[in-house]
C-alpha positions as CSV (number, residue, x, y, z in Angstrom):
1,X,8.7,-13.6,22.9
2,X,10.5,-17.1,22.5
3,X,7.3,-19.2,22.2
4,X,5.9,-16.6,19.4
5,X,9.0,-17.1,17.5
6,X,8.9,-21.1,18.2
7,X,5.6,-21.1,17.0
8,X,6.4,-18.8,13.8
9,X,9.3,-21.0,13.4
10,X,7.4,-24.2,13.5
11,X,4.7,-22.5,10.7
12,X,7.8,-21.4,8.3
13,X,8.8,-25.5,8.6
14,X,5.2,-26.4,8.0
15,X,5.3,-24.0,5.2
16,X,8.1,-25.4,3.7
17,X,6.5,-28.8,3.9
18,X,3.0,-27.7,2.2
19,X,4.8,-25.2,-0.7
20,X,6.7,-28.3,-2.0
21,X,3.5,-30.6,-2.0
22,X,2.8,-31.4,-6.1
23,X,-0.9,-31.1,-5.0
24,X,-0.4,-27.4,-3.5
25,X,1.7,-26.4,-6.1
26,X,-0.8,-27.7,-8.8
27,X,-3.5,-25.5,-7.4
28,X,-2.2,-21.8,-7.3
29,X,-5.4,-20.5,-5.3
30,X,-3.6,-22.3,-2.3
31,X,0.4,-22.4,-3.6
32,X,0.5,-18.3,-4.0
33,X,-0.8,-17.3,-0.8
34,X,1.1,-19.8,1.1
35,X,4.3,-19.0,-1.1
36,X,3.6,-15.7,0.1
37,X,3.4,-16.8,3.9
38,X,6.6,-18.4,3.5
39,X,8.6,-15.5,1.8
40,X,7.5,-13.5,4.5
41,X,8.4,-15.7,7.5
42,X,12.2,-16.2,6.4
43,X,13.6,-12.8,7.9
44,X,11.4,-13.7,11.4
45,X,13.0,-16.9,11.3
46,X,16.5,-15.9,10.8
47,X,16.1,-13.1,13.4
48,X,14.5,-16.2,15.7
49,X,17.8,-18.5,15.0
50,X,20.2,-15.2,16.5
51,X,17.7,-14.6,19.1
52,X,18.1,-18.2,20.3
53,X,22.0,-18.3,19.7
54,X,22.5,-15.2,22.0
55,X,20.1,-16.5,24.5
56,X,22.5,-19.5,24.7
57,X,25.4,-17.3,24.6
58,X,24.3,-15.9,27.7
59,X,23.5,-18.6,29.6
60,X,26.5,-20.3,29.0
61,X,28.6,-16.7,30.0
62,X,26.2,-17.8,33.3
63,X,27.4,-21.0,34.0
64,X,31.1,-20.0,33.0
65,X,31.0,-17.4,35.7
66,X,29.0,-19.0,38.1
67,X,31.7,-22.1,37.6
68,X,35.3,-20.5,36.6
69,X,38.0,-19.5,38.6
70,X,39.9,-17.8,36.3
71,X,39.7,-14.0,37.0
72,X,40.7,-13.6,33.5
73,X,38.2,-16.3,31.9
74,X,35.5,-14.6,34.3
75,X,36.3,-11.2,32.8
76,X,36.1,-12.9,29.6
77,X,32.9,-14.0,30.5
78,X,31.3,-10.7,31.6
79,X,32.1,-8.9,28.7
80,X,30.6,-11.6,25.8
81,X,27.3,-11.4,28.5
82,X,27.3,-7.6,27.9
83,X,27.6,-7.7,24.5
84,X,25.2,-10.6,24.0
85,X,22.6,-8.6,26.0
86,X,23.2,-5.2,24.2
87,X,22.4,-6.9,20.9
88,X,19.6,-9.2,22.4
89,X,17.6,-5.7,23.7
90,X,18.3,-4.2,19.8
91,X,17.3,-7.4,18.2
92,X,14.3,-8.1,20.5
93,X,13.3,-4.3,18.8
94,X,13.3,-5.1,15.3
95,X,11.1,-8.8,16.0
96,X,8.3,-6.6,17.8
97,X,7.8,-5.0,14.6
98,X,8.2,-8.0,12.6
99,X,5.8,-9.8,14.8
100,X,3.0,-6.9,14.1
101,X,0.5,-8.7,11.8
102,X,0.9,-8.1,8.2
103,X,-1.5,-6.8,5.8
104,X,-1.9,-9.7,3.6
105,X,-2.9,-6.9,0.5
106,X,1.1,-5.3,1.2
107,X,2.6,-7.1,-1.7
108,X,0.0,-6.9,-4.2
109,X,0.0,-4.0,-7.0
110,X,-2.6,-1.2,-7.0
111,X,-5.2,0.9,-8.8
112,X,-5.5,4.5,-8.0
113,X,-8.7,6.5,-8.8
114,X,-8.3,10.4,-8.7
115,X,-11.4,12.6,-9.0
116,X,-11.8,16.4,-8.9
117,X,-13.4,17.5,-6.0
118,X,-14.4,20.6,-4.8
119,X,-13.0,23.9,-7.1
120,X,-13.9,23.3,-10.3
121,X,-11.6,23.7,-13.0
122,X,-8.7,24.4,-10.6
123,X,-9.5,20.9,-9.1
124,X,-9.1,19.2,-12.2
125,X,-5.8,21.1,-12.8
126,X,-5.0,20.1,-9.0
127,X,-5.9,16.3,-10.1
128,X,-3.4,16.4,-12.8
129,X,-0.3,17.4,-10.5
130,X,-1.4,14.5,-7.8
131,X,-1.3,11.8,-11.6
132,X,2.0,13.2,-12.3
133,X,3.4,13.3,-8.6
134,X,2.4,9.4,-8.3
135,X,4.0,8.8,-11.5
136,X,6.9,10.4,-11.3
137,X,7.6,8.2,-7.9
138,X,7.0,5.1,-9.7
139,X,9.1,6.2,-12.7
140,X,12.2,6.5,-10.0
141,X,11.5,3.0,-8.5
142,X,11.6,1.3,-11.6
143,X,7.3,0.5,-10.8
144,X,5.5,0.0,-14.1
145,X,2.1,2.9,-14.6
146,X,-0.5,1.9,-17.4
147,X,-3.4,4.0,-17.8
148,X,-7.1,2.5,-17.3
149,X,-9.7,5.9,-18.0
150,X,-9.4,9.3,-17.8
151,X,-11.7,12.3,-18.1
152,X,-9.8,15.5,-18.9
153,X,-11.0,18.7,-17.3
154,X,-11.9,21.8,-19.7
155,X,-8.8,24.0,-18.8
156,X,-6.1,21.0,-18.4
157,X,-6.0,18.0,-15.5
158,X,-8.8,15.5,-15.4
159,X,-11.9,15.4,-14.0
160,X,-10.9,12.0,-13.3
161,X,-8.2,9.5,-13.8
162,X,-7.6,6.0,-13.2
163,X,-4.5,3.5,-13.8
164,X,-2.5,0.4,-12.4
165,X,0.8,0.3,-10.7
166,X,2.9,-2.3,-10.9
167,X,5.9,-3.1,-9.0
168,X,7.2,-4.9,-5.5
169,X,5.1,-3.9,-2.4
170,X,3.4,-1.6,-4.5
171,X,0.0,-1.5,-1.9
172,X,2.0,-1.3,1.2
173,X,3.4,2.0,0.1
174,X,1.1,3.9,-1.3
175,X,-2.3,2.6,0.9
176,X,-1.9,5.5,3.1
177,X,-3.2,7.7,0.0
178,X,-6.7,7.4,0.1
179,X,-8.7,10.4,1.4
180,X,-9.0,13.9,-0.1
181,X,-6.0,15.7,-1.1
182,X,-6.3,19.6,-0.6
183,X,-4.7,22.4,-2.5
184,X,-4.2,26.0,-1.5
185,X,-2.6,27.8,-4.3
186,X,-3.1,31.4,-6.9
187,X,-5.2,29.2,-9.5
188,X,-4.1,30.6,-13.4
189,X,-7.0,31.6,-13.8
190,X,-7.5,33.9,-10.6
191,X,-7.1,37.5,-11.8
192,X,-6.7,39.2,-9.0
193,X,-4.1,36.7,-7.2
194,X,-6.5,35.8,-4.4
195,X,-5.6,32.0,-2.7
196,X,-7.9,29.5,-3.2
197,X,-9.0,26.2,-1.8
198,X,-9.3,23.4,-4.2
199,X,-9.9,19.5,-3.5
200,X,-9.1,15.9,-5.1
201,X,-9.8,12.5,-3.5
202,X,-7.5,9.2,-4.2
203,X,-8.4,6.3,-3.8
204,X,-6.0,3.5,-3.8
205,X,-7.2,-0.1,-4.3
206,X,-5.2,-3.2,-4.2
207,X,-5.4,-5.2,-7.8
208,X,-7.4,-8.2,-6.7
209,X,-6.0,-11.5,-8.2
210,X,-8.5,-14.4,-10.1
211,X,-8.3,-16.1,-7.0
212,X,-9.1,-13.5,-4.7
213,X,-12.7,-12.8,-6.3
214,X,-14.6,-14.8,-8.9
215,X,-16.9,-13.5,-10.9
216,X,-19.3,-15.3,-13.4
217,X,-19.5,-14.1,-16.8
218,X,-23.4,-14.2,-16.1
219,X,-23.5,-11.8,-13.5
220,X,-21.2,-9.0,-16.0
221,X,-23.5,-6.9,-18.4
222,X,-20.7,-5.7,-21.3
223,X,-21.5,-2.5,-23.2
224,X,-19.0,-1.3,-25.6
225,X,-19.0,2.8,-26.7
226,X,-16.9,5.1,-28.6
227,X,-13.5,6.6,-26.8
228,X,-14.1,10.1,-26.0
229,X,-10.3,10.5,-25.3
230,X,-7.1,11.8,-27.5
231,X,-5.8,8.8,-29.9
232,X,-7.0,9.8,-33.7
233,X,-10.2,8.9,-35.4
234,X,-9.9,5.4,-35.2
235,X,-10.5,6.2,-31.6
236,X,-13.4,8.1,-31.8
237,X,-15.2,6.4,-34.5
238,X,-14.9,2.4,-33.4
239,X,-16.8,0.9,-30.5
240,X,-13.5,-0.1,-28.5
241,X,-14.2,1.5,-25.3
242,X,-15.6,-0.7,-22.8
243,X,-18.2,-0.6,-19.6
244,X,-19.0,-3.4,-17.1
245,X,-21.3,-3.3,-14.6
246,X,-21.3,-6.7,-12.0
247,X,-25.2,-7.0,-11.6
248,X,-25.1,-8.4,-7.9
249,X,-23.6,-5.5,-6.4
250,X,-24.1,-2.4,-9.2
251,X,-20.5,-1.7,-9.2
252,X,-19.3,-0.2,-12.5
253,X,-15.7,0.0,-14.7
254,X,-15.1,1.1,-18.0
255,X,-11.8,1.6,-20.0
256,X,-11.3,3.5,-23.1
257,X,-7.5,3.9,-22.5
258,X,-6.8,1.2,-26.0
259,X,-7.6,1.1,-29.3
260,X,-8.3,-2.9,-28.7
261,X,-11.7,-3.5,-27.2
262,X,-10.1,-6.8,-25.9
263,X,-7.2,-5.1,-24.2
264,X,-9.9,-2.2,-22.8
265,X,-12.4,-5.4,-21.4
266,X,-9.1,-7.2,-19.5
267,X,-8.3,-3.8,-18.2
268,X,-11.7,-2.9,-16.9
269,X,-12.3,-6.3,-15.7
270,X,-9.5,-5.9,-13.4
271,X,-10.8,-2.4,-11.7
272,X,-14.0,-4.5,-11.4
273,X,-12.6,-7.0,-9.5
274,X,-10.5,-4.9,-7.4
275,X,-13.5,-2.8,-6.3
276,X,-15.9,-5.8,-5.6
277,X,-12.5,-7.1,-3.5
278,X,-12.4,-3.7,-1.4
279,X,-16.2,-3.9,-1.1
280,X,-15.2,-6.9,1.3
281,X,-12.2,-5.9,2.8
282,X,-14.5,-2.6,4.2
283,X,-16.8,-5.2,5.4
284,X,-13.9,-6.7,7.4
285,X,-11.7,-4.1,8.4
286,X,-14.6,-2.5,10.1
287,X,-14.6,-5.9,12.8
288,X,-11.2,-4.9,12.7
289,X,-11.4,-1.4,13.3
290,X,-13.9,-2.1,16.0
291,X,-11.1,-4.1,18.2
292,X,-7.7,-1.4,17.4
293,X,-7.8,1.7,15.7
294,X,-5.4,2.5,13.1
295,X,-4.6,4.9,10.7
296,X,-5.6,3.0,7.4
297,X,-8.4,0.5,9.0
298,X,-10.5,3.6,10.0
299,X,-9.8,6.1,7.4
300,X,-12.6,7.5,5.9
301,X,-12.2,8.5,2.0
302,X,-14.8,11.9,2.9
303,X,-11.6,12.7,5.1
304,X,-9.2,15.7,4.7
305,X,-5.5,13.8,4.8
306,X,-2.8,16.7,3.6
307,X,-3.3,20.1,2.8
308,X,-0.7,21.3,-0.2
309,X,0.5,24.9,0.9
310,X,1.4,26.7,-2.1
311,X,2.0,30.4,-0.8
312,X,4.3,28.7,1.8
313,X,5.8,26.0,0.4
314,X,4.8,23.0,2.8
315,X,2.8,20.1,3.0
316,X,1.1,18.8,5.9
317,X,-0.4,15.4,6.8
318,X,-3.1,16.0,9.5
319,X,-3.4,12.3,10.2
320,X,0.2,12.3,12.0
321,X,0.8,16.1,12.2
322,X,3.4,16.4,9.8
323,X,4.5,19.3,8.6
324,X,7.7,18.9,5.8
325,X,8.3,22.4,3.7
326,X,9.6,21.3,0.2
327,X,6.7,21.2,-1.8
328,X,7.7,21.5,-4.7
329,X,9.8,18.6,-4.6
330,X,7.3,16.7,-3.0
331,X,4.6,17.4,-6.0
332,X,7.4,16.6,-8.6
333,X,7.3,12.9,-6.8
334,X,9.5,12.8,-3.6
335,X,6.7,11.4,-1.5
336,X,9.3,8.9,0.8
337,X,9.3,11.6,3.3
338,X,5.7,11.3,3.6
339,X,5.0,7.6,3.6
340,X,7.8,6.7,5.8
341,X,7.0,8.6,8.5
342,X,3.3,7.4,8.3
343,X,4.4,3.9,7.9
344,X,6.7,4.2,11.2
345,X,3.0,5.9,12.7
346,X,1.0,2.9,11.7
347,X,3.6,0.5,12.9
348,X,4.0,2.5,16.1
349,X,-0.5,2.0,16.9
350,X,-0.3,-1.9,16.0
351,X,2.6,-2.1,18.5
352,X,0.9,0.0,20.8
353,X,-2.4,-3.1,20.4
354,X,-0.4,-5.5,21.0
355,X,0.9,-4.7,23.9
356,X,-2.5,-3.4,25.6
């Protein structure tokens, strides 16, 4: 464990070199992602600097006993080797986990896609609670929500529904929320009280950066429509809405979300990017996936991840076999529960890989 933190240490100092270069921080394709790096080495480091300091605590309490005479200095002695040793086992705990490789897409912000599945106008309806769960989370850490598209469904929800998050650590929260979503739950439109099974799949995407993908204006075809969506007549009637389709690979945004066809193009040109981005990351995580199997590397989005239990009140992750029973405060946005204990799951797998 000593020579991974010596090496980690001697990166951090390399870092620390290369971040204050005027060339690096001129170019911010290489100055962000080593700033980055560096920002996330500081707590390894400082845990390496204790980690040394009570490895020479001990071996000093060694040579004191090995070389004292002193009943009372010995006793001394004993006891600081304990104590060094008790906290040496707790903090050779918490560098394990900090030594599990991080996923370089944790700190960037996100763009969730929800879509009605399966159950019709009770899955749009359904699609509407999951938007205001996610919301209302954000809302109570202070992480800023801006709507890209939406396509309301014919008796309330949306048919679909897409928007940023912004905020710190945004992605490595809420990436375990990809899959379908099911609901089983009276729909209010069910006459004769009968439970029913309704779907919605999320999708979260982390926001690609310029650096992360280029695109060339060449390879963007631009058409421009009329919002469908609430707003007043000046939404209905100008051409401010805004589609892009990247050529190359056929994949398609549009935003209709502002009355400025500029604003609409910056924000659909950001879902572009970030889907062309996942479009790769797939491509990688699969060699990934190949080598150690975890719980976001493999997940499949046709996949059933938690089942919302209306008639009984609970909500249960199959991917971890989590079963919590205050639904109604999860759905109202107390999702911590939830991604905490998936996050300790993950953590718990990559620990498990490294030590196969």
């Amino acid at each position: 464990m000593l020579s991974k933190l010596e090496n980690k240490y001697n990166r951090f100092l390399e870092l620390s070199e290369l971040i204050s270069d005027p060339s690096i921080i001129s170019d911010m394709k290489k100055f962000i992602p080593l700033s980055k790096e560096y920002k996330e080495l500081e707590k390894l480091v400082d845990c390496y600097k204790k980690y040394k300091s009570l490895i020479e605590n001990i071996e000093s309490g060694k040579e004191m006993l090995a070389s004292e005479k002193d009943e009372e200095m010995k006793s001394f002695a004993k006891e600081e080797i304990e104590i060094s040793e008790k906290d040496k086992i707790e903090l050779e705990k918490e560098i394990r986990f900090l030594l599990i490789p991080k996923d370089p897409n944790d700190s960037k912000n996100v763009i969730f896609e929800i879509r009605a599945g399966t159950g019709g106008d009770e899955a749009c309806i359904f699609a509407g609670d999951l938007y205001r769960m996610y919301v209302n989370y954000c809302e109570s850490q202070k992480w800023s929500v801006e709507l890209v598209d939406f396509n309301q469904g014919t008796s309330g929800g949306y048919k679909e529904i897409i928007f940023n998050v912004s905020g710190g650590n945004v992605y490595g929260f809420f990436k375990f929320e990809s899959g379908v979503h099911r609901v089983q739950r009276v729909p209010k439109t069910e006459t004769q009280g009968r439970v029913h099974t309704s779907a919605a799949t999320v999708v979260v995407l982390p926001e690609a950066e310029d650096f992360d993908i280029e695109l060339n204006d060449s390879d963007i075809k631009k058409e421009t429509y009329c919002s469908s969506g609430p707003g007043g007549q000046s939404v209905n009637t100008t051409y401010s809405a805004v589609r892009l389709t990247h050529l190359p690979t056929g994949v398609v945004a549009q935003c209709q979300d502002q009355k400025s066809q500029i604003k609409n193009y910056a924000k659909a040109l950001k879902v572009l990017r970030s889907r062309i981005y996942e479009i790769e990351l797939e491509k990688r995580n699969k060699d990934m996936s190949d080598k150690r199997k975890t719980m976001v590397k493999t997940g499949d989005r046709s996949d059933k991840i938690r089942t919302y239990n209306y008639p009984q009140g609970r909500v249960t992750d199959h991917r971890i076999s989590l079963t919590l029973y205050n639904l109604n405060d999860i759905i109202n946005g107390d999702v911590s529960k939830l991604i905490d204990e998936l996050q300790i799951a993950e953590n718990s797998q990559l620990l498990e890989g490294q030590n196969d």
